[in-house]
N, C-alpha and C positions, 0 to 999 in steps of 0.2 A: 747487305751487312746486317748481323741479327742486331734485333734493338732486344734487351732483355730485361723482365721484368723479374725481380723478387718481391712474394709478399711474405712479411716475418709476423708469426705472432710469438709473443714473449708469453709462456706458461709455466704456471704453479698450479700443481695440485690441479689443473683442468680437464681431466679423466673423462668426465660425465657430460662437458661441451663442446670439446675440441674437434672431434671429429666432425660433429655438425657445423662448424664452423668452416671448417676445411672445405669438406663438400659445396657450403653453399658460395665459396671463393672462384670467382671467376679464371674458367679454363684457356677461353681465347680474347684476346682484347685487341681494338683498331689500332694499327702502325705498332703493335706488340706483336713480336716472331716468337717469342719465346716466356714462357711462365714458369717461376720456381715457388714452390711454397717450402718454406725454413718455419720449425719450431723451435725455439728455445728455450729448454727443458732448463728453468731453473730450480737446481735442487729437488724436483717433486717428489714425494713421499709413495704416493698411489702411481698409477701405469701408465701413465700422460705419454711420456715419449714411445712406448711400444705403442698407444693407439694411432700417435700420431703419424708412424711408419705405415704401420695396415692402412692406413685414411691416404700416403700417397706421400706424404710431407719426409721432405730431407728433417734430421732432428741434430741438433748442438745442445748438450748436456754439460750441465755444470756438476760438480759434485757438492755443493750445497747450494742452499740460497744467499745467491748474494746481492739481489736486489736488481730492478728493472734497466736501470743505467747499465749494472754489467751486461745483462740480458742484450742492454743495444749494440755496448761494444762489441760482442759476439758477431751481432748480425750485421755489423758494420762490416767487420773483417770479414765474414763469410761472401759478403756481395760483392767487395773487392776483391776478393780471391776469384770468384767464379766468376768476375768480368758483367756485374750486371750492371746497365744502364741508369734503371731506377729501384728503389726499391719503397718500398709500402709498408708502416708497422698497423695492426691491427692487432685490439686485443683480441686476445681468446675463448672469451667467455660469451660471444655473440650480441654485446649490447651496441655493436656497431654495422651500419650497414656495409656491406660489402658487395654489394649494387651502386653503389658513391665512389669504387677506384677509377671507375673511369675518369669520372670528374675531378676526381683530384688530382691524377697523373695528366689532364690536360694541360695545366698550364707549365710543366715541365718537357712536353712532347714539344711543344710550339714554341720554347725559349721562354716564357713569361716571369720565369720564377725558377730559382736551387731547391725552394723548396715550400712545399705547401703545409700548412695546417687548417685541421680541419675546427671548424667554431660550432660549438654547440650552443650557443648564447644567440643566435643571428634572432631568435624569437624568444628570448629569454630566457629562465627558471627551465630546465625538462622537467618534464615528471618524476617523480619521486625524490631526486635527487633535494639532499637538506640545502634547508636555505643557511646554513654557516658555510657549506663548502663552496655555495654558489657565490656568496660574498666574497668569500676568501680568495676563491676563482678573479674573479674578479677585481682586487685590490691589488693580487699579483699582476695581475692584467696590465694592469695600470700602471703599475713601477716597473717592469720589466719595457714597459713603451716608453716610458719619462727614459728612461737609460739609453735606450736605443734610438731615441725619438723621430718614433714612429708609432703609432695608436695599434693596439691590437686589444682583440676582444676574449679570446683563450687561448695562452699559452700553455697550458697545462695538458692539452687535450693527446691521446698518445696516438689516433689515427690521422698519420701523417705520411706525404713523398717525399721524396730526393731523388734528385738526380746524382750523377757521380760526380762532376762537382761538388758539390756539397761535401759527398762520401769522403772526398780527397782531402777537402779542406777541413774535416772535422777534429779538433783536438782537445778530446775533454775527458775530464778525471774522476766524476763524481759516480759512482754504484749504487747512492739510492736511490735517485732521479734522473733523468739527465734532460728532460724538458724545455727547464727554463735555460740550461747552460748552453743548448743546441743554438737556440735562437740570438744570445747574445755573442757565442764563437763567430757563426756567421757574420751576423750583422756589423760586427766589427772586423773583421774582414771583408768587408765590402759585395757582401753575395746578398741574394734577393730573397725576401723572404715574402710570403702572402697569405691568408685566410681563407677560407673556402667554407660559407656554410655547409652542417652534415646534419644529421640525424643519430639521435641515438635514445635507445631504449633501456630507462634505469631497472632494476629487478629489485621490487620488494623485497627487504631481508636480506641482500647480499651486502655483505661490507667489501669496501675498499682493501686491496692488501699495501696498496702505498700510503694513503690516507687513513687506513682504520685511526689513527692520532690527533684528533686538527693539532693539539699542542707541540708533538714531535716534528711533524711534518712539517707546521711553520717553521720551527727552528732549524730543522736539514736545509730545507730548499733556500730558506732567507740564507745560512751561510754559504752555498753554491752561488746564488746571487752575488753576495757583498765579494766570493773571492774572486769572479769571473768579472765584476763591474773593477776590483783592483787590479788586478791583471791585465785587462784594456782600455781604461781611464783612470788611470791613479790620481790625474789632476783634478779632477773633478772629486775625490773622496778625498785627498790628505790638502790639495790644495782650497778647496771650499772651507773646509776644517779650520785651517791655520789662517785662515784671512777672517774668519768669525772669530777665533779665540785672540787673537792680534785687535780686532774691534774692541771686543769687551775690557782688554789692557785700554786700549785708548781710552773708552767710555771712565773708567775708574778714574786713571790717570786726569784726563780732563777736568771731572768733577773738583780731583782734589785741585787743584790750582784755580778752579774756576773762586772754589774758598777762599785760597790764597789773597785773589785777586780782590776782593770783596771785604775780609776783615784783617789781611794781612797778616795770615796766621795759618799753619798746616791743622793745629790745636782744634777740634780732636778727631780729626781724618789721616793722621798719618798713615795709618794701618791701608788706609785705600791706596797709598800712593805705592804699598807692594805689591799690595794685591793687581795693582793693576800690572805693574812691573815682570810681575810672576805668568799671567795672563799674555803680554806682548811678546815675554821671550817664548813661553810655549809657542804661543802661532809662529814666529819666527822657525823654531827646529820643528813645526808641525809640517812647516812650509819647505824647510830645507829637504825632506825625507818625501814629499811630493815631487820636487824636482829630483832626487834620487831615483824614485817606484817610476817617473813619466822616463829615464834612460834605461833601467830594466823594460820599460813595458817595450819601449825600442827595440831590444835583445828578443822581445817575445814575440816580435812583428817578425825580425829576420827568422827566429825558429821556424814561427809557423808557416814562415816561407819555403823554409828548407824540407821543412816534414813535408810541404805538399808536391814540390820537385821529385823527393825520395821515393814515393807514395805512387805519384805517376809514372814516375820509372818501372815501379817495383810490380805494380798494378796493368802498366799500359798494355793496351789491346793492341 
């Protein structure tokens, strides 16, 4: 039975590395029958996709840029259309080794994992790379684990496997990124996710094209977070909410009666006894709209139950 491999790189404007990239992407691999290399020409301006053709590479072209997330969706659908087992993203600009697919398609060859990511962090800081994005790397790290809870050390990283599982089970919306949303679709869906230290080599002077922003890029990626953590835990984000704002009513409310009790008198904390009032009904409808979002997310369990039925149907080998 073929087991098949796709490896994807996502390209912008990679004219002048692609090819060598390509080339140096492994031809034959152990319990792998078969190898595809897909480029995904998002939007490029310069002749990315025709080099990528000459270098061997199937190509999927967008007509503008629309961001790395669209990029994935593409290669999602392309692996699923053409039946592949796992599939591999890799950028294209070569600062990833691509002597490490072995090792990352291990633990999906053997059952261990839906899906691997690779850790740049396992020996800290790499070279060049600023120390705000390494921070920042890392802070995400950290609440995207609190969410999921489970520790991870970079989710950010975009040289990553899957198996089709995963491919089947993936339901996500976001076209600037889709990183952080991969990891919390699955995870909440109950599929396995795991690390794999890698290697990678930063290039002086190249800017990021998803990061060129720290400022933008926090605010994209934190709202694909806050909308993927409401969409699979809404009780932890409206229900946490309302039981804090519900406290602080109390705390008011208490205070002023604690007066009460003391000089027999509301005089002069009235004003607290609304404020607090004002405070306990908030958490109350904070609370009510938690139990609402926790029977929608219900709705969004069966969906993504159903897309993944339709999926293997539509997909099965």
């Amino acid at each position: 039975m073929e087991n098949k491999l796709i490896i994807y790189l996502p390209a912008f404007n990679e004219a002048e590395r692609v090819h060598v990239v390509i080339e140096r992407l492994p031809k034959k691999l152990d319990k792998i029958t078969a190898i595809q290399i897909l480029v995904v020409d998002d939007g490029s301006t310069d002749n990315t996709a025709q080099i990528a053709r000459s270098s061997g590479a199937q190509v999927v072209s967008h007509n503008v840029n629309k961001g790395v997330g669209a990029a994935f969706h593409s290669a999602v659908q392309y692996a699923l259309e053409h039946g592949a087992n796992y599939l591999v993203s890799i950028d294209a600009d070569g600062q990833f080794d691509s002597g490490e697919i072995t090792d990352l398609i291990q633990p999906l060859i053997y059952n261990n994992a839906d899906l691997v990511i690779g850790n740049r962090f396992s020996k800290g800081k790499p070279n060049n790379m600023a120390k705000i994005k390494y921070w920042g790397n890392k802070w995400v790290s950290t609440f995207v684990g609190y969410l999921c809870h489970q520790k991870f050390t970079d989710v950010s990283c975009g040289f990553r496997a899957y198996n089709r599982e995963a491919l089947l089970h993936l339901n996500i919306f976001g076209s600037f990124t889709y990183t952080h949303e991969v990891i919390l679709n699955l995870i909440f869906q109950g599929l396995r996710v795991v690390e794999l230290p890698i290697s990678i080599q930063y290039f002086q002077g190249r800017k990021s094209r998803v990061a060129s922003s720290i400022i933008n890029y926090t605010y994209r990626t934190s709202k694909i977070i806050l909308r993927s953590l409401i969409d699979y835990s809404p009780m932890r984000v409206f229900g946490s909410l309302g039981i804090i704002l519900f406290f602080i009513g109390i705390c008011f409310t208490g205070f002023l009666f604690g007066h009460y009790m003391m000089v027999g008198s509301f005089t002069p904390y009235k004003s607290t006894g609304f404020i607090g009032l004002g405070f306990a009904i908030l958490g109350l409808l904070v609370f009510l709209i938690a139990l609402i979002a926790d029977m929608l997310n219900r709705i969004r369990i069966n969906q993504d139950r159903q897309l993944y039925e339709i999926k293997k149907t539509n997909y099965g080998r």
